[in-house]
C-alpha positions as a printed NumPy array, in Angstrom:
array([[-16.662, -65.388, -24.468],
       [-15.514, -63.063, -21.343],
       [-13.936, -61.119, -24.048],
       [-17.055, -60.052, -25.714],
       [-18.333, -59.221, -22.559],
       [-17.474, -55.671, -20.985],
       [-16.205, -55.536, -18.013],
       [-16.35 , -52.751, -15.199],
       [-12.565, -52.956, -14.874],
       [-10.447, -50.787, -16.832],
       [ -9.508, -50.725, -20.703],
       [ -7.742, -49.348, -22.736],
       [-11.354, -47.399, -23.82 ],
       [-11.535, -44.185, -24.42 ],
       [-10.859, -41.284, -21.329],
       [-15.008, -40.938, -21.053],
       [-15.476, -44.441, -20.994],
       [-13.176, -45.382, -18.58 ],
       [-14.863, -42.605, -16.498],
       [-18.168, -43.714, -16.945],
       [-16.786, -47.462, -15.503],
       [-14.884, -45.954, -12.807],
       [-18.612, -44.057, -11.558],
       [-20.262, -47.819, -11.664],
       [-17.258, -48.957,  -9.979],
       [-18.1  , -46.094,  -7.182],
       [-21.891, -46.679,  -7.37 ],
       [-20.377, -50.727,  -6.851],
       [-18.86 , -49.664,  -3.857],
       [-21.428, -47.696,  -2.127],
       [-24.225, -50.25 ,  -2.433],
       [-24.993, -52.67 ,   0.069],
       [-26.084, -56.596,  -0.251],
       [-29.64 , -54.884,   0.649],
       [-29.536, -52.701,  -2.102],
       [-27.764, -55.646,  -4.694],
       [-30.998, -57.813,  -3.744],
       [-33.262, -54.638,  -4.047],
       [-31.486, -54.224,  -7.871],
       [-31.537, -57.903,  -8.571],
       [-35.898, -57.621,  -7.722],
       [-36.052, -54.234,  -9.777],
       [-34.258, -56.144, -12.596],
       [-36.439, -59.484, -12.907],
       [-38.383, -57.867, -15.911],
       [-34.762, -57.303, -17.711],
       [-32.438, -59.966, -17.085],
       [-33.013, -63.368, -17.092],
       [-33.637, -64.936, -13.593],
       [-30.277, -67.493, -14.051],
       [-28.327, -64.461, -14.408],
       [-29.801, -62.823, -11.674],
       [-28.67 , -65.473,  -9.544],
       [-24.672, -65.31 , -10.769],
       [-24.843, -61.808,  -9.986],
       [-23.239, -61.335,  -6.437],
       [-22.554, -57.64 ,  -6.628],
       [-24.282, -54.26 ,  -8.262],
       [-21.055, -54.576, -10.606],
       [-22.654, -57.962, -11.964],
       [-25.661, -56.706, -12.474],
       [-24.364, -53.172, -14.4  ],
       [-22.162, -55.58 , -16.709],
       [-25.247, -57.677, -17.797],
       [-26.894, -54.689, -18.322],
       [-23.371, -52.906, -20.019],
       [-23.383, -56.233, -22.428],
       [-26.969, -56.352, -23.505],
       [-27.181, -52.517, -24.026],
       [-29.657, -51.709, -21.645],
       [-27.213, -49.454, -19.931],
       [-24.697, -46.813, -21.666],
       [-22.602, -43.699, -21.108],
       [-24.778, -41.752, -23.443],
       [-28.052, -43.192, -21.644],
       [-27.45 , -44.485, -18.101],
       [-31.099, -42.929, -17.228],
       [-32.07 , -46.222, -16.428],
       [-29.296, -47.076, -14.121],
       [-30.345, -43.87 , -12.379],
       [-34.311, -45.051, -12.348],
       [-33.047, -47.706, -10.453],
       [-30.811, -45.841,  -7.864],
       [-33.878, -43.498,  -7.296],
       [-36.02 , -46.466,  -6.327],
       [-33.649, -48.222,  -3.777],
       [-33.534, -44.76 ,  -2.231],
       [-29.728, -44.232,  -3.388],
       [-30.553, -40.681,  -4.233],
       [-27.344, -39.653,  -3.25 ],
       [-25.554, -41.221,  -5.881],
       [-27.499, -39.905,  -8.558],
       [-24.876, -37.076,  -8.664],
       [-22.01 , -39.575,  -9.774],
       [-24.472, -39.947, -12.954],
       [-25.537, -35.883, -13.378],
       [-28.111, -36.17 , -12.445],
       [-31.156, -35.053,  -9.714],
       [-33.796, -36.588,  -7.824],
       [-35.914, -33.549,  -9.671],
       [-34.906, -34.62 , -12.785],
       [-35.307, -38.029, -12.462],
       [-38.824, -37.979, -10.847],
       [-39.723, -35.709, -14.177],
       [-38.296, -38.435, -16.283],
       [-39.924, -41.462, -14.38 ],
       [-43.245, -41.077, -16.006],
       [-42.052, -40.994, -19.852],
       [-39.081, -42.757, -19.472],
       [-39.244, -45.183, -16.443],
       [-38.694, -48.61 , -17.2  ],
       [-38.922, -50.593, -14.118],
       [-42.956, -52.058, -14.112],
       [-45.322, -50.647, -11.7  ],
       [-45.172, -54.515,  -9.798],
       [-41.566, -54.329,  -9.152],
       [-42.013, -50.72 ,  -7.017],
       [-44.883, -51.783,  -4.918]])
């Protein structure tokens, strides 16, 4: 079973894949058990609440969300949603993109529920 599952470690994956792991990894290693906890209550609405409670680091949480397609290379906007909210704007970078464009974004594209920001 862990070999369906992707992992944040490295592969033998293509060059941008591997890339795109190595910037969670980063994003991983910036966050702070305040800001897994502020992820894990951003991501009740997403992931089931038994997973939730496995998940002891933002890398958990990115490879649930890696494995159930809720998170890609090609469309990591939510990932960056999520950063925006936990005030991590400064990582947003690591993902291309800015706190201008994601604020544009939020309103068509934001998937986090108006609850969860309050």
């Amino acid at each position: 079973m862990a070999s369906q599952c992707r992992s944040l470690s490295f592969s033998s994956d293509d060059n941008g894949q591997s890339n795109f792991r190595g910037k969670l990894l980063t994003i991983d290693s910036k966050l702070g058990s305040q800001d897994v906890e502020a992820l894990k209550f951003l991501c009740r609405d997403c992931i089931s609440h038994k997973e939730l409670e496995k998940a002891s680091s933002a890398s958990d949480i990115f490879d649930h969300l890696l494995a159930e397609e809720q998170l890609s290379e090609e469309d990591s906007f939510f990932l960056a949603e999520l950063l925006y909210l936990i005030k991590q704007k400064s990582l947003l970078r690591l993902l291309n993109q800015t706190k201008e464009q994601v604020e544009s974004l939020l309103p068509t594209r934001g998937r986090v529920s108006l609850f969860r920001k309050l």
